[in-house]
C-alpha positions in Angstrom: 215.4 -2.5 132.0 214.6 1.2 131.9 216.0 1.8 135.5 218.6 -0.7 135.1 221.5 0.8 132.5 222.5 4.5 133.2 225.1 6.0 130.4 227.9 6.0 131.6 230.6 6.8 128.2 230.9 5.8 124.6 234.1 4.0 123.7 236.0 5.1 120.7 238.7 2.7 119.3 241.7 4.8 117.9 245.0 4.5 116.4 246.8 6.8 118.2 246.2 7.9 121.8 247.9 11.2 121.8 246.5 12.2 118.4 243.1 11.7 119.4 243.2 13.2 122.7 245.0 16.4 120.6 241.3 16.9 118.6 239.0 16.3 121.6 241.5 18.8 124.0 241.5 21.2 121.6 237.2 21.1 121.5 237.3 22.0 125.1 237.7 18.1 126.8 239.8 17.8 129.1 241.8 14.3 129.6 242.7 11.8 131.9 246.1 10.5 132.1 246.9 7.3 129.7 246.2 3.8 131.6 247.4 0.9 130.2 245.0 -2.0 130.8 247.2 -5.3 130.4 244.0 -7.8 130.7 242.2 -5.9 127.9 245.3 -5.1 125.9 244.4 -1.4 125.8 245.7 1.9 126.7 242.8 3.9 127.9 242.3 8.0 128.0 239.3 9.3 129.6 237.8 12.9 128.4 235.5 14.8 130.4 233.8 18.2 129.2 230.9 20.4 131.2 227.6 19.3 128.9 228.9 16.4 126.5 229.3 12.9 126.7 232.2 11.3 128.6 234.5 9.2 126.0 236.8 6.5 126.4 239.4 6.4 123.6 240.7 2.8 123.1 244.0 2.4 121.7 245.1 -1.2 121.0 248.2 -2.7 122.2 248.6 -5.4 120.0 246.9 -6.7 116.4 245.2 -10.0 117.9 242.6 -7.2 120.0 239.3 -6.9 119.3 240.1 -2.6 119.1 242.6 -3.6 116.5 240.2 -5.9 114.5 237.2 -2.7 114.3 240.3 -0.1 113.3 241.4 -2.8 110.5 237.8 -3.0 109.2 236.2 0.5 110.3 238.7 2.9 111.1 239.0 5.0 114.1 234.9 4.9 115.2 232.8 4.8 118.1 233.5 1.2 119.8 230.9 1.1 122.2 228.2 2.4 124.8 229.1 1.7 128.2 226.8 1.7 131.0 226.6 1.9 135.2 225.0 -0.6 136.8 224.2 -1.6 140.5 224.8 -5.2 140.0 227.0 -6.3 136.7 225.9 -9.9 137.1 222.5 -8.9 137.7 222.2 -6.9 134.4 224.4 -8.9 132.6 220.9 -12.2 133.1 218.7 -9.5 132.1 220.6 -8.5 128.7 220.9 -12.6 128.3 216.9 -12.3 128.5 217.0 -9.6 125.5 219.4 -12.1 124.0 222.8 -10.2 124.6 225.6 -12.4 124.3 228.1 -12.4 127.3 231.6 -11.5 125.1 233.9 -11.1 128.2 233.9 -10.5 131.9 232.9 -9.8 134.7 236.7 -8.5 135.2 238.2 -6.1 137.0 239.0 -2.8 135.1 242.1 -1.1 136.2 241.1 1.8 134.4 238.0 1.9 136.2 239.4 1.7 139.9 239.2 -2.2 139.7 235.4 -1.8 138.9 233.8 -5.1 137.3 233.2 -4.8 133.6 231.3 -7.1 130.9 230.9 -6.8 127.6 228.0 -8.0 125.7 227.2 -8.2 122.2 223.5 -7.5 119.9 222.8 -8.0 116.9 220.5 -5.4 117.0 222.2 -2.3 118.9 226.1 -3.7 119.1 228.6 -3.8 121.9 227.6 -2.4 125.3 230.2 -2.2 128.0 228.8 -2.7 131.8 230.4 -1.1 134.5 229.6 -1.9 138.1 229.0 1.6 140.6 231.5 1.7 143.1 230.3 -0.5 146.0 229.3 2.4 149.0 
């Protein structure tokens, strides 16, 4: 497992896009135009600063989402961890092994240049995003 997941961003499940994006550009990020993602019912904003964590802000685009459901209960806060892998379906036997449960995908992400993504779910450490590496 150690070799296996490589951080790739943490997801943060917002209200409102352009409000959160205001904070994090004003702290020195810099963001990524607004994607909507239809199959996940998200808009999706990329930030990217030298020395700091990338982050995914998650903006729901409808109250049936699971983005909406964490905002109703928690407020805008971190959603997930999301990780690179070489071979989504690969890591996603190996989580079942540390008893992940598969919550969606593998999918195609437009946000993520039509990468396959999974989510998976612990009791223990939460929801973890997988995001296959761009095939070479």
């Amino acid at each position: 497992m150690e070799n296996l997941l490589r951080f790739h961003h943490i997801g943060i499940a917002c209200r409102d896009i352009s409000k959160t994006v205001a904070f994090y550009t004003s702290m020195g990020y810099a963001a990524s135009p607004v994607v909507p993602d239809e199959l996940q019912h998200v808009n999706v904003c990329f930030l990217d600063k030298e020395g700091a964590p990338r982050i995914e802000l998650l903006e729901p685009l409808d109250e049936e989402n699971p983005v909406a459901r964490t905002l109703a209960a928690m407020g805008v806060s971190p959603y997930h961890m999301c990780y690179e892998v070489d071979d989504v379906n690969e890591a996603i036997s190996a989580l079942r092994r540390q008893r992940f449960i598969l919550v969606s995908g593998p999918v195609a992400a437009c946000a993520m240049q039509d990468r396959l993504i999974a989510f998976l779910f612990n009791k223990n450490t939460g929801l973890i995003e997988l995001v296959e590496s761009p095939k070479q």
